[in-house]
C-alpha positions in Angstrom: 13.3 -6.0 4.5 14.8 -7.9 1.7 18.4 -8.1 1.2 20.6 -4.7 1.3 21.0 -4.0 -2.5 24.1 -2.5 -3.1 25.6 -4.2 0.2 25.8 -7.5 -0.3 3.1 -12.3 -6.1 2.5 -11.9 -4.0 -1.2 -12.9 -4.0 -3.0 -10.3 -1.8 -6.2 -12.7 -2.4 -8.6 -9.6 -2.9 -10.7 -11.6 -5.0 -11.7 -13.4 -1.3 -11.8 -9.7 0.5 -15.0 -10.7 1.8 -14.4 -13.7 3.9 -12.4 -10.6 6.2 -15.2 -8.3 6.5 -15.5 -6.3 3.4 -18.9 -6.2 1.0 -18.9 -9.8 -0.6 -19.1 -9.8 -4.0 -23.3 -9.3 -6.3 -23.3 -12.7 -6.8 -23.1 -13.7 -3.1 -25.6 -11.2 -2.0 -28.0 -11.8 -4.8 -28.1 -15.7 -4.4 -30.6 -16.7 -1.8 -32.7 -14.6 -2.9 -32.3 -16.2 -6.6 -32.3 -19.9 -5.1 -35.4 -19.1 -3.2 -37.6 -17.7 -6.4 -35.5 -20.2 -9.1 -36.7 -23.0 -6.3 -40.1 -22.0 -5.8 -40.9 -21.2 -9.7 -40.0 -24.5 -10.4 -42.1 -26.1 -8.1 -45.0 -24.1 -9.2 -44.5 -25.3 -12.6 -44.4 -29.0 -12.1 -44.9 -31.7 -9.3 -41.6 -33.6 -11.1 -39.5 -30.3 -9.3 -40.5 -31.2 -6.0 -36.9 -33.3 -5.8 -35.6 -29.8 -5.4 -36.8 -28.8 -2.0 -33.9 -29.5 -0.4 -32.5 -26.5 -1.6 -34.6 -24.0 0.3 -32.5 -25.5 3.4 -29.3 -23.4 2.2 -30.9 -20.3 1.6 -31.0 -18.7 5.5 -27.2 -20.2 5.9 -26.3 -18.3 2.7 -27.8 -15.6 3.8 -25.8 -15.0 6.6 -22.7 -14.4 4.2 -24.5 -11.1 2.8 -27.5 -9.7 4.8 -28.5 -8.6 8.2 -30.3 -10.2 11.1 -34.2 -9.1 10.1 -33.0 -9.5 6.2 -32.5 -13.4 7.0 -35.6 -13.6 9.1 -37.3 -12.6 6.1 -35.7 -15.1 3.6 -35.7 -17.7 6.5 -39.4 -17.2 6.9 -39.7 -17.0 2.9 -38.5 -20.8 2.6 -41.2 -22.1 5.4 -44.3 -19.8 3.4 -43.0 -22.0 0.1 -42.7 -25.5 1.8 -46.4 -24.8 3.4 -48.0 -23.5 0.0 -50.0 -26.6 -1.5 -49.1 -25.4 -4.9 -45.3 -25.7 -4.9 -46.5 -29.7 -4.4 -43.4 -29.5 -1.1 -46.1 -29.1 1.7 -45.8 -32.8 2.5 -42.5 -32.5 4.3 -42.7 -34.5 7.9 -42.9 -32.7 10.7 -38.9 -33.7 11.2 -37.8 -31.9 7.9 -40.3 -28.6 8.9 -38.5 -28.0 12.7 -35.3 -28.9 11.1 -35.6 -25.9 8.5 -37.1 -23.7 11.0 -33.9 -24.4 13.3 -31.3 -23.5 10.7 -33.3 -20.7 10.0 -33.7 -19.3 13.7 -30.0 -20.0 13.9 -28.7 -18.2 11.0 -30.7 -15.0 12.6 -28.8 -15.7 15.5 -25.6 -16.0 13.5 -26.5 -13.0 11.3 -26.7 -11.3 14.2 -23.2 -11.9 16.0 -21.7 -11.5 12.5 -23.5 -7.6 11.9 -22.1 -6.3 15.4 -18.4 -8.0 14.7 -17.9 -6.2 11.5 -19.3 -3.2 12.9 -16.6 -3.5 15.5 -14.3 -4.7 12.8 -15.0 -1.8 10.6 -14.8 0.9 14.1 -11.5 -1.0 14.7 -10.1 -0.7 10.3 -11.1 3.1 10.9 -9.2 3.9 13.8 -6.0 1.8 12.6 -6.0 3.7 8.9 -6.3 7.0 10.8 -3.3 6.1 13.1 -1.6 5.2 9.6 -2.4 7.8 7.6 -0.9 9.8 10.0 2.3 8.2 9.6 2.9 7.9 6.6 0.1 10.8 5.2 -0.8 11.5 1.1 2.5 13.3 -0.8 1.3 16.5 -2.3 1.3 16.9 -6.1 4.4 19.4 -5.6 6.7 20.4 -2.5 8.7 23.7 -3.3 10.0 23.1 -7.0 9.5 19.3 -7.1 6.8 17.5 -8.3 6.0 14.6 -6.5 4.6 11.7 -6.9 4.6 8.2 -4.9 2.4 4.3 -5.1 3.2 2.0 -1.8 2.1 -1.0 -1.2 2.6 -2.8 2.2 3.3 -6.7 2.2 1.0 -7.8 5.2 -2.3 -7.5 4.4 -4.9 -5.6 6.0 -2.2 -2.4 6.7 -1.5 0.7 5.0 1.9 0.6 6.7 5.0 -1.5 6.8 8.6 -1.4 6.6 9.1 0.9 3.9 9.1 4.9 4.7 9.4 8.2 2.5 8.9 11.8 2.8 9.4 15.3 0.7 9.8 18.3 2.9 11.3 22.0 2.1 13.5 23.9 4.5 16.5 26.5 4.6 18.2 24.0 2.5 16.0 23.2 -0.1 13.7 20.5 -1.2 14.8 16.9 0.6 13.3 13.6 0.2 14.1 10.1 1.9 13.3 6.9 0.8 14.0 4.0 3.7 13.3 0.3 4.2 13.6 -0.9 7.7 14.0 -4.5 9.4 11.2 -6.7 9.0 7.9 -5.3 7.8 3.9 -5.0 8.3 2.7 -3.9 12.2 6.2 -4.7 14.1 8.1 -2.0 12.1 5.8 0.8 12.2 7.4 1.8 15.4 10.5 2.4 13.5 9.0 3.8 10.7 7.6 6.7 13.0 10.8 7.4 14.5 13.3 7.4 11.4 10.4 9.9 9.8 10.5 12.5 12.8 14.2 12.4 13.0 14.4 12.6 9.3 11.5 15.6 9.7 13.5 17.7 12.1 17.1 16.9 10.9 15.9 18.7 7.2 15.2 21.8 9.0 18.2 21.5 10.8 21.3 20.3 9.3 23.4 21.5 6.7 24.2 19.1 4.5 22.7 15.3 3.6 25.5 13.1 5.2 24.4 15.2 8.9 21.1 14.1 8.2 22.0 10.4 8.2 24.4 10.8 11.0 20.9 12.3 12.6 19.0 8.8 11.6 21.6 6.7 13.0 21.7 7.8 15.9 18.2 7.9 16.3 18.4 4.1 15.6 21.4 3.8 18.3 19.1 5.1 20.6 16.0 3.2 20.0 17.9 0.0 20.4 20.1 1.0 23.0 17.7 -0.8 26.0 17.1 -3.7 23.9 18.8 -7.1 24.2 19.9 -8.4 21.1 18.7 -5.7 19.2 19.3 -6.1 15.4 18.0 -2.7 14.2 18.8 -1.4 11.1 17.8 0.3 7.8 18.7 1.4 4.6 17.9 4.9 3.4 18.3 7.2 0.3 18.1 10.7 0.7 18.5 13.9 -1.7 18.0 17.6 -2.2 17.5 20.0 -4.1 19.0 23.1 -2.9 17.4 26.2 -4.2 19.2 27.8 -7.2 20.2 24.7 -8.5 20.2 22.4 -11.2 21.5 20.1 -10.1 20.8 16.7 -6.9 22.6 15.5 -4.4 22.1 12.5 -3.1 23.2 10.1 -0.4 22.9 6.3 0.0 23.1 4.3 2.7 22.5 0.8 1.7 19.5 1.4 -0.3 19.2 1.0 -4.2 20.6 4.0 -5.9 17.7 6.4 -8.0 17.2 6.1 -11.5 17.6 8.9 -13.7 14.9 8.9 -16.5 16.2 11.7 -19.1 14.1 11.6 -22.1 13.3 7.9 -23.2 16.3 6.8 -21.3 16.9 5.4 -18.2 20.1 4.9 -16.0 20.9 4.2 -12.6 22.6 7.2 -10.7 26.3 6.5 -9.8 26.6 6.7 -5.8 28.8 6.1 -3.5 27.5 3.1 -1.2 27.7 3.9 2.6 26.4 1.3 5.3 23.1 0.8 6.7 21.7 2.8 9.1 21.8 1.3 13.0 24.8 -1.1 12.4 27.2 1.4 14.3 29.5 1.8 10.7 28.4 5.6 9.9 30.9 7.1 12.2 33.7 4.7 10.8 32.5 5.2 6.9 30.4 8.1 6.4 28.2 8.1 3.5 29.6 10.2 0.9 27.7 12.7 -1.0 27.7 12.8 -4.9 26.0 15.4 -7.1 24.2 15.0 -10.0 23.8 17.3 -12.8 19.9 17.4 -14.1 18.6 18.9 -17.5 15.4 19.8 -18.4 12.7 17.6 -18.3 14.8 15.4 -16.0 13.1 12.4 -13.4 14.1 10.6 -11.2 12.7 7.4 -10.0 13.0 6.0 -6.7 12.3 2.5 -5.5 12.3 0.2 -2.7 13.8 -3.6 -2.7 10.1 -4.6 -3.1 10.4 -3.7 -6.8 13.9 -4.2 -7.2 14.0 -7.0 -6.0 10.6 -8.8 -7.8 11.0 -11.8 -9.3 9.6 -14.1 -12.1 8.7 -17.4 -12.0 12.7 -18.2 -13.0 13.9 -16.5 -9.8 15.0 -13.4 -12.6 15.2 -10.0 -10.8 12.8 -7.1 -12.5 14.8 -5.3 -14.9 13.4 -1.7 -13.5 16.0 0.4 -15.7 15.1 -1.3 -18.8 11.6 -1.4 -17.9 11.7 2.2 -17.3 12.8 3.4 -20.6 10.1 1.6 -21.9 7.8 3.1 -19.9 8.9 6.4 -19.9 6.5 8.1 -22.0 4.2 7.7 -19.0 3.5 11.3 -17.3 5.0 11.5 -14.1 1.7 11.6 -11.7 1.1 7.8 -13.5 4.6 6.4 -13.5 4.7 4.5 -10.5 1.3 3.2 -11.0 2.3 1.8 -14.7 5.5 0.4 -12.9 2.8 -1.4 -10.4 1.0 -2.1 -13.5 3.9 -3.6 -15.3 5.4 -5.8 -12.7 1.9 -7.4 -12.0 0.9 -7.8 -16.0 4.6 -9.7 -16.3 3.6 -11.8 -13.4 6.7 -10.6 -11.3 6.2 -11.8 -7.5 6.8 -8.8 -5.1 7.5 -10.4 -1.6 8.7 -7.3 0.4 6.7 -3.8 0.8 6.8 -1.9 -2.4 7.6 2.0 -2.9 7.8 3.9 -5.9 8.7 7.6 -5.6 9.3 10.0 -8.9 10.3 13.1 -8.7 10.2 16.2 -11.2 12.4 18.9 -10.5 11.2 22.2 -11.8 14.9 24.5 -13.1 15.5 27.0 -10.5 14.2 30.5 -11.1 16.8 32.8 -12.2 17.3 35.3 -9.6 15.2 38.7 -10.8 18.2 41.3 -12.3 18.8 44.6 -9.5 17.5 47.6 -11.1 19.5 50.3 -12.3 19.1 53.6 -10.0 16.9 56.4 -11.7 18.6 59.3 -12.9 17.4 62.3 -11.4 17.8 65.8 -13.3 19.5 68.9 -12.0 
């Protein structure tokens, strides 16, 4: 986690996705297969192109990068057919140059072959670990009771779905609540964390009455995760709302995390809160988190974030101005706002070092309670 706002490019090198087990890019695939023709047309074509046979001795080595174990045998067995035909004017090689080729292209088969079962494993092992995730932290759905949702999240360590950063919109007796939380570190070692702030957070919205119980709830659930652990340092920050039924307007509690931003029209403001401590750092009992309500008109968003994005910056060490950004962007519907946020921060060439979460959400107004009918009149 970055620092506690409020309290106190990253490169994700998909270009070079490949090189960890996903489909390389056309052009690596379709290369040995264009050296070996480009190679062997040329030779056809004139003796003076013989200088170029060398080539065909890269071909089964590329070919690991792209293709199967019986796809390589082929190519491999492609470059000795075009050394031994009289016509590409290369079947003079010495008897040195022929084993050599046949070698590297035996052991690129070999190769080919180790590398086919590890992604397969690899890809069994990416499976298993996005279902585990997914389960964590699964998709938002468009609309949860009266609130339209909609959320982008992007973990800092590469490879996971997962990190430090947590959210969820459920309804209950109370209402529509949502959290927004960033915990200590990030990537794999704070999923743990993650999984246990969301269950707490899942069962304290059913159960308590009002939004600073529901903290209290989390931090205890912190206290006792850390309770048999030397040293432990375990702490996060944590927005949370609601939108009780009948009502127009939010309330919302922070503790330590950035406040929301209220998008009304084309503008954009930061809500006022009142600032409580972290969760896990034994200060809720001593200073509660106080509640604050905020009055919503039509139309009315608001934006959530996590210190990923707040906390971006360019290559003068300026933070991302997010409100200001915001109101430019706010013509955006709400299902793409957090995408052209993404979009934004990357195009200005902001670097975002921590995990990012975006989270809008669009109240619907409350539907006025249907009127009692009037008894019927009955005749004498």
């Amino acid at each position: 986690m970055g620092s506690v706002r409020g309290w106190v490019s990253r490169g994700r090198l998909e270009d070079r996705g490949w090189l960890r087990g996903a489909p390389p890019p056309w052009w690596v695939r379709v290369l040995p297969v264009l050296l070996l023709v480009a190679v062997g047309s040329a030779t056809l074509a004139t003796s003076h192109a013989r200088d170029l046979g060398f080539l065909l001795g890269a071909i089964p080595p590329l070919a690991v990068l792209s293709y199967g174990p019986l796809a390589t045998g082929l190519l491999g067995m492609g470059v000795v057919v075009v050394l031994n035909v009289p016509a590409t004017h290369l079947n003079r090689p010495g008897e040195t140059d022929l084993l050599t080729i046949v070698f590297v292209a035996a052991l690129s088969v070999f190769v080919s072959y180790v590398r086919s079962h590890r992604d397969a494993q690899l890809d069994t092992e990416r499976a298993i670990g996005e279902a585990v995730q997914r389960a964590v932290l699964p998709p938002l759905p468009e609309r949860v009771g009266r609130v339209g949702c909609a959320a982008f999240y992007r973990a800092a360590q590469d490879g996971t779905l997962v990190g430090g950063d947590f959210f969820d919109v459920r309804q209950g007796p109370y209402g529509v609540r949502a959290v927004m939380g960033d915990v200590q570190g990030h990537g794999l070692t704070a999923v743990a964390t993650v999984v246990s702030l969301l269950g707490a957070f899942r069962e304290a919205a059913l159960d308590q009455p009002d939004l600073e119980s529901v903290a209290a709830r989390l931090d205890r659930r912190l206290a006792v995760d850390s309770a048999d652990v030397r040293h432990a340092e375990l702490f996060a920050t944590a927005l949370l709302l609601e939108f009780a039924a009948g009502s127009t307007a939010v309330r919302v509690v922070a503790c330590g995390h950035p406040a929301p931003v209220l998008l009304h029209a084309e503008q954009a403001r930061e809500v006022v809160v009142a600032p409580g401590p972290p969760l896990g750092i034994g200060l809720l009992d001593v200073d509660r988190p106080k509640e604050v309500t905020v009055p919503l008109g039509p139309d009315d968003r608001l934006f959530l974030a996590s210190d990923g994005v707040w906390e971006a910056r360019d290559a003068s060490g300026a933070f991302y101005p997010l409100p200001e950004r915001l109101a430019a962007l706010a013509g955006s519907p709400s299902d793409e706002l957090p995408g052209a946020v993404w979009a934004d921060l990357l195009r200005q060439r902001y670097a975002v070092r921590d995990d990012a979460t975006i989270l809008v959400l669009t109240p619907e107004a409350p539907t006025a309670p249907a009127a009692p009918r009037a008894p019927e009149s009955r005749g004498g």
